[in-house]
N, C-alpha and C positions, 0 to 999 in steps of 0.2 A: 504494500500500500504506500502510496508516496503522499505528501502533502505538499499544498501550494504554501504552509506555512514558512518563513523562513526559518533555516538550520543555524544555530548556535551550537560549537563544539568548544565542548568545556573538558581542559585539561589542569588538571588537579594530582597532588598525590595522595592527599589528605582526605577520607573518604566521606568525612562528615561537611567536610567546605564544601565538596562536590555532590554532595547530595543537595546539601540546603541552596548551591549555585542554581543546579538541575531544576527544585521547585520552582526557584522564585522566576528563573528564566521560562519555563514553561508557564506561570499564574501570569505573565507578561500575554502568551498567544505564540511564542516560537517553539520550534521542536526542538529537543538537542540531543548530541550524540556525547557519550561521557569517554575520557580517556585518564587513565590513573600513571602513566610515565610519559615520558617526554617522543622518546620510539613510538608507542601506541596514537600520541597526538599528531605525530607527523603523518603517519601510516593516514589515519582518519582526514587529515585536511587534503590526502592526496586524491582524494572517492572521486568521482565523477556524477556527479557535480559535487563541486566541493561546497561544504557549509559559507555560509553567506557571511557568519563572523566566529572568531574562536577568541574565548576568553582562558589567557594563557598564566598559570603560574609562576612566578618568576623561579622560585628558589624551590627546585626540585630535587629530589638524588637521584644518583642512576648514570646511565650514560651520556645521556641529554640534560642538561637543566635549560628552563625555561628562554633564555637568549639565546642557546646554541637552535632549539625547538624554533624558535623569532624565525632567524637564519637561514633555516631549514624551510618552513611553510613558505617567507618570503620569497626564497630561490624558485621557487613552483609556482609560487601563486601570487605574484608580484601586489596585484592590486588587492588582496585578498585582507581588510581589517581586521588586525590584531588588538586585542583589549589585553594589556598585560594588569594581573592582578597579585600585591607584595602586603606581603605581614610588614619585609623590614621598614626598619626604621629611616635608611639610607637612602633619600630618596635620589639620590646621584644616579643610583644603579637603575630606579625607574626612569630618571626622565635621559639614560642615554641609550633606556631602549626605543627609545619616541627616536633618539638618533638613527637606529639600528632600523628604523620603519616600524614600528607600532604607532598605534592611531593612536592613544591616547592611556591611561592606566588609572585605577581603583586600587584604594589599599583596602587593606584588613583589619579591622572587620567590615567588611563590606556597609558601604551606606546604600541601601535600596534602590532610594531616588535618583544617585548619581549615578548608578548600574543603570538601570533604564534612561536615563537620558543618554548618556552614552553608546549603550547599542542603538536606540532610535538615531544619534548621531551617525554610528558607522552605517547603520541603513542608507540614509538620506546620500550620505555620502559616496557610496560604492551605488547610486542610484537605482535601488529596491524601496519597496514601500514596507517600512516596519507593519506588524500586526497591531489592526484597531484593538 
């Protein structure tokens, strides 16, 4: 079954961030696809068609952490809106993934309102229409 909804891929490794992401991003009207390592999120933004926005972890473990992940969907999917989303404190390491080509970044604990205005941003922007 496929939906005209749009696809938000949410990468997380944290399974409770990514759960309560998943809710709030579906109570918006999008669908999403959940990925829990950095390899798994690239793999998922690679689908055809790929998700319309991925909301990316920054500080991950494994073999990818979230900028190298950036890097990676970027090289594929050039125009493809990245919402980086960081617990740290450091917000250097966020605003020089906005260098790296992320659209824009939320920290943690997520504030709601500014999740959703954001993705209706990377909508508008990559020229889809957010979910009324």
């Amino acid at each position: 079954m496929t939906s005209d909804r749009p696809t938000v891929l949410l990468i997380d490794d944290d399974r409770d961030v990514l759960d309560v992401l998943d809710e709030f991003v579906r109570t918006l009207g999008y669908t999403t696809v959940k990925a829990m390592t950095g390899a798994a999120g690239v793999t998922a933004a690679r689908t055809d068609p790929p998700p319309d926005v991925v909301l990316l972890d920054i500080t991950m473990p494994g073999a990818l952490n979230g900028v190298q992940v950036l890097h990676a969907i970027k090289a594929h999917h050039p125009d493809l809106p990245v919402i980086m989303v960081t617990a740290s404190v450091d917000l250097d390491v966020a605003r020089g993934t906005l260098r790296a080509g992320a659209m824009d970044y939320v920290t943690k604990p997520v504030q709601f309102a500014r999740l959703s205005e954001v993705l209706i941003a990377a909508m508008v922007l990559s020229g889809k229409t957010p979910p009324a």
